[in-house]
N, C-alpha and C positions, 0 to 999 in steps of 0.2 A: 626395568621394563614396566612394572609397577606404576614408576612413579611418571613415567610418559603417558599410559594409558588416563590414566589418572587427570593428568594434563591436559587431555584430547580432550576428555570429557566434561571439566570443569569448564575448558574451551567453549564448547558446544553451549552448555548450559549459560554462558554467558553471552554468544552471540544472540542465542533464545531469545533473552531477557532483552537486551537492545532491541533486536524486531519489534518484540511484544510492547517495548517502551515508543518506538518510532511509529505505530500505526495507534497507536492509543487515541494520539487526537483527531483521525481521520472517523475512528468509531464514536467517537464525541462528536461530531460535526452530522451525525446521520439524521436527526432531526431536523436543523437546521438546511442538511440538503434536501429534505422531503418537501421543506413547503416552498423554497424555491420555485416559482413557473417555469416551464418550458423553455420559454425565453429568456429567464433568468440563467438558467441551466447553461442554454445555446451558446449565453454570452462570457461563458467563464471559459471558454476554449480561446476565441482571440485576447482576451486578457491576460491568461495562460503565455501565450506568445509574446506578448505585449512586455509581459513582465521578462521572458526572457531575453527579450533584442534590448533591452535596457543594461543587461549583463546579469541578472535572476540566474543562478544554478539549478539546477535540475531538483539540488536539497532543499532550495529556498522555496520552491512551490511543490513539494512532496506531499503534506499535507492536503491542499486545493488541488492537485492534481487528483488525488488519490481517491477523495471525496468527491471530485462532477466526475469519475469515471464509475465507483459504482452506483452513484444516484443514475447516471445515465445507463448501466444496465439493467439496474432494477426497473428501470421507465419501459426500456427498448426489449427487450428480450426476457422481463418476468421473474430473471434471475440474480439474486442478489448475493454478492460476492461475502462468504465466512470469514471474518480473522485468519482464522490457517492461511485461504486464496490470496490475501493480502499481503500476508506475513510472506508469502512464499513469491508473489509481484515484486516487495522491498527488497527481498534478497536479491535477483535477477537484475534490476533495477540500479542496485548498489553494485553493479557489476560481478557480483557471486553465484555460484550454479544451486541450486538449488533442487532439491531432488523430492517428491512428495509420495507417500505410500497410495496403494490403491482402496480409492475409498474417501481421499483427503481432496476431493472435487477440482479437480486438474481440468476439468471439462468448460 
């Protein structure tokens, strides 16, 4: 029993550690998405598309996706998305359920 718990948990701390390594370059890009104009902004959504009717995976634009969607709530709504909020979109995203304590901005 021990050695499952044990497992479950080494588990966890590993899946952790992949999120935290998978949104890393979206939080490196936040500068970069700040001084982007509006229409710079605008225009990364039909490229976005663009890149995926070309055969683009949903992984291959993770990063740019991830990056014009919280520059674009920082912009729209004043609200700019945590690592945790991120960390917890990737998971959902990667098809995994994801479940966030109260307090860790669900909102």
């Amino acid at each position: 029993m021990a050695n499952f718990l044990s497992r479950l948990f080494n588990e966890d701390a590993r899946k952790l550690k992949q999120i935290q390594k998978k949104i890393k370059p979206v939080l490196d890009l936040e500068e970069e998405y700040k001084a982007k104009s509006d229409d710079e902004l605008k225009a990364m959504t039909p490229y976005l598309r663009e890149k995926l009717a070309a055969g683009a995976t949903l992984d291959d634009i993770f990063v740019e996706a991830f990056a014009t969607a919280r520059e674009a709530c920082r912009r729209v709504i004043g609200e700019f998305p945590y690592p945790v909020q991120l960390m917890g979109a990737a998971v959902m995203q990667g098809g995994d359920i994801a479940e966030m304590k109260t307090g860790e901005g669900k909102t």
